[in-house]
MARLUM-409810 format. One record per atom (N, C-alpha, C): residue in one letter; x, y, z. Coordinates in steps of 0.1 Angstrom, whole numbers, plus 5000, padded with zeros to 4 digits. Atoms other than C-alpha are relative to their C-alpha. Layout:
MARLUM-409810
AXYZ...
This chain:
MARLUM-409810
X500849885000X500050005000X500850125000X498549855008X503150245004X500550014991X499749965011X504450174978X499150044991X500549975010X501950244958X499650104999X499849824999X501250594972X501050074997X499349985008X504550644968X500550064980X499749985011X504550564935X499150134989X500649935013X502150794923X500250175006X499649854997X503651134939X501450014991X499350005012X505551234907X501150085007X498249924999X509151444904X499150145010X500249865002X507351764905X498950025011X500149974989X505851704934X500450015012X499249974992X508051634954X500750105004X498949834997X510051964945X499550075007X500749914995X507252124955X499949975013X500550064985X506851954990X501550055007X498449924997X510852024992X500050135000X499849854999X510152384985X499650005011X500849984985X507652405011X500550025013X499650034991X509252265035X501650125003X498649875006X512752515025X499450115007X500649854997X510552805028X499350045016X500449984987X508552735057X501349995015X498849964992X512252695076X500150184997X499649814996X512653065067X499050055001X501349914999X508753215072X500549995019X500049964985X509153365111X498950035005X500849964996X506653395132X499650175009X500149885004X505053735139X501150104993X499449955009X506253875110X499049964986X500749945008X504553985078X500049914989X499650085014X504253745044X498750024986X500950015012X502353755012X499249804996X500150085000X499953465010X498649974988X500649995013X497453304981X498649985010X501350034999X493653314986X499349864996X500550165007X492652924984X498749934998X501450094997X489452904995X499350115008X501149874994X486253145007X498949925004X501250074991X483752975031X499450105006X500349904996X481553125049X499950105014X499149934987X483353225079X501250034998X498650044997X486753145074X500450034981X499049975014X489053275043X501249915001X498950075000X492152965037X501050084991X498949935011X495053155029X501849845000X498650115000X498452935017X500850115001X498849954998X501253085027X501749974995X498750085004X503952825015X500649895011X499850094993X503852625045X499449905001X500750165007X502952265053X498250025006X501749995003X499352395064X499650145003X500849805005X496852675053X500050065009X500949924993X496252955076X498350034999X501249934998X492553045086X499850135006X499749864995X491953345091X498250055001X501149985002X488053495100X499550094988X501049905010X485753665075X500150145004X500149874992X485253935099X501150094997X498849885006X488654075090X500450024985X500649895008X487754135059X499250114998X500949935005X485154315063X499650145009X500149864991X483654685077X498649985001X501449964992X480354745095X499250044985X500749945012X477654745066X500349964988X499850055011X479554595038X500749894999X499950154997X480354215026X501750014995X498350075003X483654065021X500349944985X500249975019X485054134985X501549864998X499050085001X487953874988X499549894995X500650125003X488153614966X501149874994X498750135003X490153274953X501250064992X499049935005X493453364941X500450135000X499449874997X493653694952X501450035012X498750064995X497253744971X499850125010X500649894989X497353965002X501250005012X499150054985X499854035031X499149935013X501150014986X498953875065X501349975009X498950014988X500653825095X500149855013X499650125000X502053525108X500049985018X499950014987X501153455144X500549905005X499150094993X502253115150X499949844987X499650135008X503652805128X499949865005X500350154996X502152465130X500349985017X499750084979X501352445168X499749894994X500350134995X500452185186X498749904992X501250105010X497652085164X500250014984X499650015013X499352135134X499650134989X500449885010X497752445121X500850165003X499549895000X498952785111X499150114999X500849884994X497553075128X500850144990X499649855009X497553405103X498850105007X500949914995X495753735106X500250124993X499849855010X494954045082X499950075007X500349884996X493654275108X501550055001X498650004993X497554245123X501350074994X499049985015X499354285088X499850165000X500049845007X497354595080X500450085010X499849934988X497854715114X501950045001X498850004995X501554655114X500550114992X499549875015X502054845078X499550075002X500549885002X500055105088X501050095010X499249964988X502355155122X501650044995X499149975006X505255125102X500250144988X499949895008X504055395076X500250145009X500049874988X502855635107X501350025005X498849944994X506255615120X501350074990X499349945013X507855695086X499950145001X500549875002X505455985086X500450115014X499849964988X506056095122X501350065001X498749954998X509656085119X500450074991X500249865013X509256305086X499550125000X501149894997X506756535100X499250004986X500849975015X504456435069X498350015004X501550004999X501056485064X499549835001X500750135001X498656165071X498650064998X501150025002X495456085058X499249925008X500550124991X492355985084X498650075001X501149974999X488755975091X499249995013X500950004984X486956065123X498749955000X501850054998X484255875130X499249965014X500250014985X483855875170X499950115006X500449874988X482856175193X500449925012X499850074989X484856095223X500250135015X500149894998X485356335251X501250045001X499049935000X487756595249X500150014986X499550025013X488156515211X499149894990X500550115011X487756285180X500749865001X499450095001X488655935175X500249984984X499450005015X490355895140X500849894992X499550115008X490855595116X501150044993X499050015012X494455625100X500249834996X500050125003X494055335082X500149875009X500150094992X493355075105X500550065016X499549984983X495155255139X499350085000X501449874993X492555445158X501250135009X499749944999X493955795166X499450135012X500949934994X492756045193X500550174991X499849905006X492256385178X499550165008X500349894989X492056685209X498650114993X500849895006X489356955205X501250104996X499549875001X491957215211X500949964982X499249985011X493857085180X499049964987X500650015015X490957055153X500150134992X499649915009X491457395137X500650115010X499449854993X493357735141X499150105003X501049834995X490758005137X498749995010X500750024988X488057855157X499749885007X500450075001X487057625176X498449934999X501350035008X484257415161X498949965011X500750044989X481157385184X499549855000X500950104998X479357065171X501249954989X499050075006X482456855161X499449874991X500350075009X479756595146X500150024986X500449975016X479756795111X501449934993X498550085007X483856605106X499749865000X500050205000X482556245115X500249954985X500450145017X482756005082X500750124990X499749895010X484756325064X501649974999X498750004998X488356255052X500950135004X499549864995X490856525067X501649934998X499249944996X494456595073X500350025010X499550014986X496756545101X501350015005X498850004999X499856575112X500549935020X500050114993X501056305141X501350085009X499549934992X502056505173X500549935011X499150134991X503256165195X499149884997X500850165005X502655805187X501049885014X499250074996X503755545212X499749864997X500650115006X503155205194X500249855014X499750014992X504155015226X498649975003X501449994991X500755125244X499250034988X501549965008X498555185211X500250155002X500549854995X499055565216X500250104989X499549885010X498855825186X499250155001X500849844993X497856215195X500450014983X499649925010X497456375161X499650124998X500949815001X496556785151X499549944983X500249925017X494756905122X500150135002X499649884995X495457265141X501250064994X498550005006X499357205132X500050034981X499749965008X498557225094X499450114996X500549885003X496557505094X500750125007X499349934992X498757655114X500850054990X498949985007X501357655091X499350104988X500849915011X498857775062X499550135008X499949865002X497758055080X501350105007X498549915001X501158175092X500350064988X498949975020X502758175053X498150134995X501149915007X498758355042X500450125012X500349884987X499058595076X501750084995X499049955009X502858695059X499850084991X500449935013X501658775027X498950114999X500549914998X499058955036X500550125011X499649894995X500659175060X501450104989X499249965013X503059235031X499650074990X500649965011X500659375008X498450075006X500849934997X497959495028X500050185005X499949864995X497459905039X499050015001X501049914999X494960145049X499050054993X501349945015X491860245023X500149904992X500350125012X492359895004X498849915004X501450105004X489459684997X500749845007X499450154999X489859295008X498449895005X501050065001X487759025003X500249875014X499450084994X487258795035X498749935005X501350034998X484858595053X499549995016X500649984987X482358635084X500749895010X499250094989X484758435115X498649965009X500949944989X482658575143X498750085004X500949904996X479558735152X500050095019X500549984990X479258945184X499150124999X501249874998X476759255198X500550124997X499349865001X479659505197X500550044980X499650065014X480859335158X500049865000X499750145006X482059105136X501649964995X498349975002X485458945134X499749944984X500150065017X486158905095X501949894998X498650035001X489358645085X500250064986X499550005013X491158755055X501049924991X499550045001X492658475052X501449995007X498849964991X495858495075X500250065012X499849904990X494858735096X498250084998X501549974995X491358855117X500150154998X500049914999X489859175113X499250065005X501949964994X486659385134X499450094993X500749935006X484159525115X499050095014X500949944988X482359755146X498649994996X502249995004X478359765147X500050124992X500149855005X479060145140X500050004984X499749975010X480660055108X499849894987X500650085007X478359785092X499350064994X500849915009X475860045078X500050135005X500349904992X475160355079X498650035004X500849974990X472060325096X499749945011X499950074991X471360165127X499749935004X500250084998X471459885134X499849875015X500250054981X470159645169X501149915001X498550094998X472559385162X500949944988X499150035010X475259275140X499549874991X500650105003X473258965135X498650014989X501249965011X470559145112X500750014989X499549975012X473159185087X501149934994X499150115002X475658945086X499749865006X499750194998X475858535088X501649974997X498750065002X478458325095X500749894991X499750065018X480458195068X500150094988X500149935008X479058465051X501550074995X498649945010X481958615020X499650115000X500649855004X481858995021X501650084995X498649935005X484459275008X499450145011X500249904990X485659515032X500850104997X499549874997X487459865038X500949945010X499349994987X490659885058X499850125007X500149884998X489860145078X501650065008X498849974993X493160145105X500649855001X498950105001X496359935102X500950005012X499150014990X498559855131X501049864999X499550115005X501259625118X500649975011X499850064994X502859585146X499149915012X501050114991X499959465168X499749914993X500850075006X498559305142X498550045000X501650004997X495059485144X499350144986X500549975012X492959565117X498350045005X501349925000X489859795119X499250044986X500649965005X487559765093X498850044996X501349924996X484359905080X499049954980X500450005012X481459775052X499250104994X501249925006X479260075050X501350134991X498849965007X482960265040X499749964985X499950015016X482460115004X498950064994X501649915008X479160314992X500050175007X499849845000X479260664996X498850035014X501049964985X477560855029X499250084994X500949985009X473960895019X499750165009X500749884992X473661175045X500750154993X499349905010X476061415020X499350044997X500849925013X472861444997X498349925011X501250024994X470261405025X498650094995X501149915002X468161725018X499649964984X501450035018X467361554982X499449915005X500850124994X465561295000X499250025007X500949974983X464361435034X500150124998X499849855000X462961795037X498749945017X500449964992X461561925070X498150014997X501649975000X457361935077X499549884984X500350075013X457161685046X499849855006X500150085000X455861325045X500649914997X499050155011X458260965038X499349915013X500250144998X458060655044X500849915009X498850044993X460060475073X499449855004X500450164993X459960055084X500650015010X499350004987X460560015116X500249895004X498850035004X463659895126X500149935018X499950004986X463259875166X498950065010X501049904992X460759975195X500350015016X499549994982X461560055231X498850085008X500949974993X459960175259X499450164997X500349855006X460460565250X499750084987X500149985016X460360545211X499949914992X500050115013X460260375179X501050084991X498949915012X463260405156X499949944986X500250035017X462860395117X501449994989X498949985011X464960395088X499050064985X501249945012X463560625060X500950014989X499250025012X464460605024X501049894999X499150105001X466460265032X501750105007X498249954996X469860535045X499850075007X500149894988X468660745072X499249965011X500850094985X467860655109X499150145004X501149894996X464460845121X499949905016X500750064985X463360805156X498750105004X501449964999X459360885163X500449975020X499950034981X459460975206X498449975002X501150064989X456960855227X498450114996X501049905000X454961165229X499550004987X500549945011X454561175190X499849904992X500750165004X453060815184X498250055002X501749945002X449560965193X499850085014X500049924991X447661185211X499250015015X500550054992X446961015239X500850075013X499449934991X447961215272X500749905007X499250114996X449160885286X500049864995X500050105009X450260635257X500049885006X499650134997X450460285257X501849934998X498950085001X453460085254X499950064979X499649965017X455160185214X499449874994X500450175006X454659775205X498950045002X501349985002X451059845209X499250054993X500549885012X450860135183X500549954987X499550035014X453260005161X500549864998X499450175003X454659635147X501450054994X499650015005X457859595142X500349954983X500250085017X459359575101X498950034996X500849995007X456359725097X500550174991X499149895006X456760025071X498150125004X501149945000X454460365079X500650114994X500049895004X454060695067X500650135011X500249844994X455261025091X500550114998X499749885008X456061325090X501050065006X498849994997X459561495097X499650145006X499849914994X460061725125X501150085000X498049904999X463661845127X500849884990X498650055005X466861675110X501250075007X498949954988X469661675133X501249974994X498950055003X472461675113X501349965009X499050044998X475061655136X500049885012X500750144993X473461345154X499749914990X500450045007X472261235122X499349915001X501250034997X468961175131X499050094999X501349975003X465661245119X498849985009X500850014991X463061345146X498650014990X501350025005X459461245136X498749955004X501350004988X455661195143X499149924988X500750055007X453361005138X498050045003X501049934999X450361165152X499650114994X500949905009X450361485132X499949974992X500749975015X449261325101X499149965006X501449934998X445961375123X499750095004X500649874994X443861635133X500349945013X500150014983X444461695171X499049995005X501150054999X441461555184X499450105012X500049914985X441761835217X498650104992X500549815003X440962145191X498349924997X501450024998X437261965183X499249945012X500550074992X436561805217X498850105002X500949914994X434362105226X498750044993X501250045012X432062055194X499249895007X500950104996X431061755210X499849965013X500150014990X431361805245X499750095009X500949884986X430162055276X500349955011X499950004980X430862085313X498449985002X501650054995X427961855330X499549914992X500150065005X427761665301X500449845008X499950134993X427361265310X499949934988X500250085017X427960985283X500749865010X499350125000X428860625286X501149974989X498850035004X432460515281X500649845002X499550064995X434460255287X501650025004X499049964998X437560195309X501149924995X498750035012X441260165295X500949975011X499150024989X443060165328X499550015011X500749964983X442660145369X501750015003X498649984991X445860285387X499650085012X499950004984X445960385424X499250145005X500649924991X444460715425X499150014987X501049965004X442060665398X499549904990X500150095012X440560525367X500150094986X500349965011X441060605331X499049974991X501150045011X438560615304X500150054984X500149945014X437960675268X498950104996X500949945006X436460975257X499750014986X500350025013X437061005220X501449894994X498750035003X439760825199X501350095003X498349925004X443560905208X499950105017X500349914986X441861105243X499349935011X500650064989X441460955275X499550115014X500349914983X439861145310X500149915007X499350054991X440561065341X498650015010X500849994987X437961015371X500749985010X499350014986X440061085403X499349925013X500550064993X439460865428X499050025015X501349934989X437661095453X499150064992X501149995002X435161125428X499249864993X501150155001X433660795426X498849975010X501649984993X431360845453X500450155013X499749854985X430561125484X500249965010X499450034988X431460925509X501549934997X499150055005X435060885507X501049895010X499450134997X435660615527X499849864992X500050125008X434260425502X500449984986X499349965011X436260555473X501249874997X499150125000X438760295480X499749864996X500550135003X436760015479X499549974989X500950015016X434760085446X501250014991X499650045013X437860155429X500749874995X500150135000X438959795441X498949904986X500450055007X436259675420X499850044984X499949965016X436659855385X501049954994X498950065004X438159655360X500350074986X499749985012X439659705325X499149924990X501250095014X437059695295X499050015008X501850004999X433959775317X499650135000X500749865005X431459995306X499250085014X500549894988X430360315329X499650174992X500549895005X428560625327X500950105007X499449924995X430660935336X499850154994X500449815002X430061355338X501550054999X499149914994X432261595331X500150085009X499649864987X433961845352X500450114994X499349855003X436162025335X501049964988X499049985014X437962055299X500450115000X499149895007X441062255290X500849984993X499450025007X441962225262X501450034998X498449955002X445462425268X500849865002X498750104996X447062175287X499349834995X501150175004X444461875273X500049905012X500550074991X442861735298X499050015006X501050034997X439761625308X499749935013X500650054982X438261575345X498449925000X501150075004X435461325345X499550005017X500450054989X433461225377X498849885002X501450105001X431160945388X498650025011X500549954993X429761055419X498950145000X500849865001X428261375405X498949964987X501150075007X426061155384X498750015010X501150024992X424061185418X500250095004X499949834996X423161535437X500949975015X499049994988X425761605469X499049985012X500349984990X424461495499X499850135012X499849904996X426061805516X499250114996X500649875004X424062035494X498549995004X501550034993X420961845501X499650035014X500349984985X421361915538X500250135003X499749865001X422462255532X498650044999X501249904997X419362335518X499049965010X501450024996X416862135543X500650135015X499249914990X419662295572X501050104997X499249925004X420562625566X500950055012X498949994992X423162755588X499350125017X500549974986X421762845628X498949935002X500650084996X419562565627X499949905006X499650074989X418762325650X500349864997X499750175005X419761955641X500549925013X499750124992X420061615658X500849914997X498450055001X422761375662X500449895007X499250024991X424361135677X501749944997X498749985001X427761075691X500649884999X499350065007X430260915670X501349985005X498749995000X433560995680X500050135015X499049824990X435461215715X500950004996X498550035000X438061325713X500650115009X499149884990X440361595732X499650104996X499949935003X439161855713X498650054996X501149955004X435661825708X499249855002X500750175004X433061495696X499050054987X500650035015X431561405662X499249985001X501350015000X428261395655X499849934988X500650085014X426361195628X498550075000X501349925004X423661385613X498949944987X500750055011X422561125589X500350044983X499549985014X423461075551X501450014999X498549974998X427061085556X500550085004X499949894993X426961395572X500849995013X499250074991X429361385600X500250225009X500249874993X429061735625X501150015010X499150044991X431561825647X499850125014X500349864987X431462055686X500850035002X498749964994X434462215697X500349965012X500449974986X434962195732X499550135005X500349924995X434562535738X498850034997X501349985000X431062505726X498949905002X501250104993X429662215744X499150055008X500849934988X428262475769X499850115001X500049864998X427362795776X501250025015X499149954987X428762795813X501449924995X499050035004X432562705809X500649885006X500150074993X432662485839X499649844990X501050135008X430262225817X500549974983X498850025015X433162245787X500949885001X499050084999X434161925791X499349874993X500650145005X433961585772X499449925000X500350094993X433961335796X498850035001X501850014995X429961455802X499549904990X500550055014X429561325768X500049814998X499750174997X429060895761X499650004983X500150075013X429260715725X498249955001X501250024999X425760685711X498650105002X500949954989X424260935732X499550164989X500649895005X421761185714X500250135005X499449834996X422861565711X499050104994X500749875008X420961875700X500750085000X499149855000X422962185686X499650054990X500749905010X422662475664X501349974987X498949985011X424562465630X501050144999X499349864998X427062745629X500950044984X499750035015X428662705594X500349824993X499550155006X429162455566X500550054991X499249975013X432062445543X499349894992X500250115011X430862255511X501449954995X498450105006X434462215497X500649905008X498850124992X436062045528X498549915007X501050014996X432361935539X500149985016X500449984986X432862035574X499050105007X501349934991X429762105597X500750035013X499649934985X430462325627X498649995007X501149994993X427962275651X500450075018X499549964987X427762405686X498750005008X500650024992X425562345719X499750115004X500249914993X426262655736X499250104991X500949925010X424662895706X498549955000X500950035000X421962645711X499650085015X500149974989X421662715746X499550135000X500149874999X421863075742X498250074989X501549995007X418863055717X499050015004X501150034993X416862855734X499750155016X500649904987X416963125763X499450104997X500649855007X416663445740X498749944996X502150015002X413263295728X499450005009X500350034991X412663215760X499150135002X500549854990X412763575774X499250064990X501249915011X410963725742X498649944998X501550085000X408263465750X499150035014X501050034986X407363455789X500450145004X499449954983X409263745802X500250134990X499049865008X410864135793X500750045012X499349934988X413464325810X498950125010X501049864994X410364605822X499749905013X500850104988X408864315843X500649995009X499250034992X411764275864X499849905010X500250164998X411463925866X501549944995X498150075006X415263715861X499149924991X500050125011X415763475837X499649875004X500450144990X415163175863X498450025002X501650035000X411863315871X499249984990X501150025013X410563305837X500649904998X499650145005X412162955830X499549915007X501150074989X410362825864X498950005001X501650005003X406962985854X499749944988X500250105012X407562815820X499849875003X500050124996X408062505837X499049945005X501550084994X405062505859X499250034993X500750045009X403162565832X499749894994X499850155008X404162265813X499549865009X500150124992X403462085845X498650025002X501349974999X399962205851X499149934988X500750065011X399162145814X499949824998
């Protein structure tokens, strides 16, 4: 049987089995070899090497996340030689290994050349990127992804080939730091040369938006940054730098100031178009009507831009003619475009003061066509604030009802105006229009007749009225006279005799009779007094029972009055 196996293994193969054997004395283990593709299953790729058995090697290292495995019979391929005919007779290979090895070996070619490498980031890790150079994973720092800025959302480089340059590698530990900072560095040094070489003062240069901030915009020019100010982005004014420029955006600028030794460049884009305010008065004349879109609104104004090149500002007061406006956003919409009319031109502000209420009639000069002192009309209210309420009389004019005239008792002034809200409808009188200073006095309370006047006339002044007591105090006691009427005694006129001038006689509650002695209507204080009463009641007395001829006292005629009254 041997022999006859033997016999049928020809010349030519034996040589071959003798190569083999030759060659596989010189293949070393880990170390690198070129081997043939023999066979593709479907795990396992059989690579021949030249030894006495195939390597296997997985599928998997062919292939990348998402795409299949393009290797096929007779294709030749380095791999890397892990271990020769162990113990079980097989030969352990491995492509990840190979390509890893040549790629370690290129990186350090490149490293120790300072050359450029090619790699693609496809990991967000922190602090930085993680970066495929050809099979060695690379970390890539934030601080060293570019020169001019740093990038906020480092995802936009994932899956994007770049440029690197390999700042320490220790192959030892797996360790490779690489920049892409380093070659842009170098590019904009050699551009930041040339341009300072060739740039000056009043030249044009074409560059693009870096930065935005509130104060400007930094522009690169390639080599070298430059600030455009807010001032010197237009010439009209503008809220923020961000209405007029984007980032990225390509613009051509003005040098306005050069500082080569700092390196600081001040430039300006509204510099390149001529200053429209040279040939203003052919555009804008005084007391005349244009057209302005508004640009901004604040608490004290609205600012415009008229004709597209000239900043107008409309103040507060001259949005309408309302003695106490609303909020500017209320009157007007931003970006919106209106019509008004020009008050001054300030040249050396270069600002256009303007109105928007005189392109109407002043609504003051006809109020008095349609209105009268004493007149009453239903309105409605526009505001409640602390000492009163506002209302609407005509468009653009509001009156006022002060808060001590919402009712005649003014302790309850307070509480009614508690309940007045905004948007409800009420009837209200006037008081008083003047047109000088425009303003209108409304009342609500005088929709009904004054208590005080009503008592005036039933009690005219030395009459007798009743009461009781409300209030002592040190100085006198309060009377209540009914209807809100509120009376007051002095002390010195609780009595006729002086002795009987005292308070304390007096108790809460306790019914009084006195004579009226005056009444202010304006401050509505009632003076009342006892002793006048007193003195009354006697003088009728004696011109009733008694005369001085009789020579009879005052007691005797007050004691024959008495037993009269008792008899009857």
């Amino acid at each position: 049987m041997q022999n006859k196996i033997e016999s049928q293994i020809t010349n030519e193969q034996y040589e071959n089995l003798v190569s083999k054997t030759i060659e596989s004395n010189k293949i070393k283990e880990k170390s690198i070899v070129t081997g043939k593709v023999i066979s593709v299953e479907k795990d396992i790729i059989i690579v021949d090497v030249g030894l006495k058995s195939e390597g296997r090697i997985p599928v998997s290292e062919f292939t990348r996340p998402g795409k299949e495995c393009e290797i096929q019979i007779g294709d030749k391929l380095e791999v890397f030689v892990e271990n020769v005919d162990n113990i079980n007779g097989e030969t352990i290979l491995s492509r990840e290994k190979a390509i890893k090895q040549n790629a370690w070996n290129h990186l350090q070619q490149s490293f120790t050349n300072n050359k450029v490498v090619k790699g693609i980031p496809f990991n967000k890790v922190k602090g930085g990127l993680s970066v495929d150079l050809d099979g060695v994973i690379a970390f890539l720092p934030g601080s060293q992804i570019d020169t001019k800025q740093i990038i906020k959302d480092t995802k936009e480089l994932l899956n994007k080939p770049i440029e690197v340059l390999i700042l320490k590698m220790d192959k030892y530990r797996g360790n490779i730091v690489v920049s892409r900072k380093a070659i842009s560095d170098a590019e904009y040094e050699e551009q930041k040369k040339e341009l300072l070489d060739n740039i000056s003062e009043g030249s044009t240069i074409e560059g693009k938006v870096k930065n935005i901030t509130d104060y400007g915009a930094f522009i690169d020019l390639g080599g070298l940054d430059g600030l455009v100010h807010v001032t010197d982005i237009s010439w009209t004014k503008i809220s923020s730098p961000h209405d007029s420029l984007e980032l990225g955006q390509k613009i051509k600028v003005k040098v306005l100031k050069f500082d080569k030794e700092q390196t600081r460049l001040s430039l300006g884009i509204k510099q390149l178009t001529d200053d429209p305010w040279d040939k203003i008065n052919d555009f804008v004349k005084k007391e005349e009507i244009n057209k302005g879109q508004i640009v901004s609104v604040s608490d004290n104004n609205v600012n415009i831009v008229i004709d597209d090149n000239f900043d107008g500002v409309i103040p507060l007061n001259e949005l309408t003619w309302l003695k106490k406006p609303p909020h500017p956003s209320k009157i007007v919409n931003l970006n919106e475009t209106i019509e008004v009319k020009v008050l001054e031109i300030d040249y050396e502000k270069r600002k256009i003061i303007c109105s928007l209420k005189q392109l109407k009639d002043n609504p003051w000069s006809k109020l008095t066509e349609k209105f009268k002192i004493n007149d009453s009309f239903e309105t409605e209210i526009v505001n409640v604030v602390d000492f009163g309420i506002f209302v609407k009389v005509v468009d653009e004019i509001d009156g006022m009802v002060h808060i001590s005239d919402l009712s005649w008792d003014e302790a309850e002034c307070t509480k009614m105006l508690q309940n007045y809200k905004k948007g409800e409808k009420l009837t209200v009188k006037i008081l008083e229009i003047n047109i000088e200073k425009e303003r209108i006095s409304l009342g609500i309370k005088q929709l009904t007749s004054d208590p005080i006047q009503e008592f005036i006339d039933k009690n005219p002044p030395k009459s007798k009225v009743s009461g009781k007591i409300i209030s002592i105090e040190e100085k006198g006691i309060k009377i209540d006279l009914g209807s809100n009427i509120i009376g007051f005694i002095k002390k010195s006129n609780l009595s006729k005799e002086k002795s009987e001038q005292k308070v304390e006689r007096y108790a809460i509650d306790e019914n009084v009779d006195s004579m009226i002695v005056s009444i202010d209507q304006k401050t509505r204080n009632v003076n009342l007094s006892i002793k006048d009463l007193e003195i009354k009641d006697e003088k009728d007395a004696l011109n009733k029972y008694g005369s001085s001829d009789s020579g009879a006292s005052l007691g005797d005629i007050l004691g024959s009055v008495l037993d009269k009254k008792k008899d009857n």
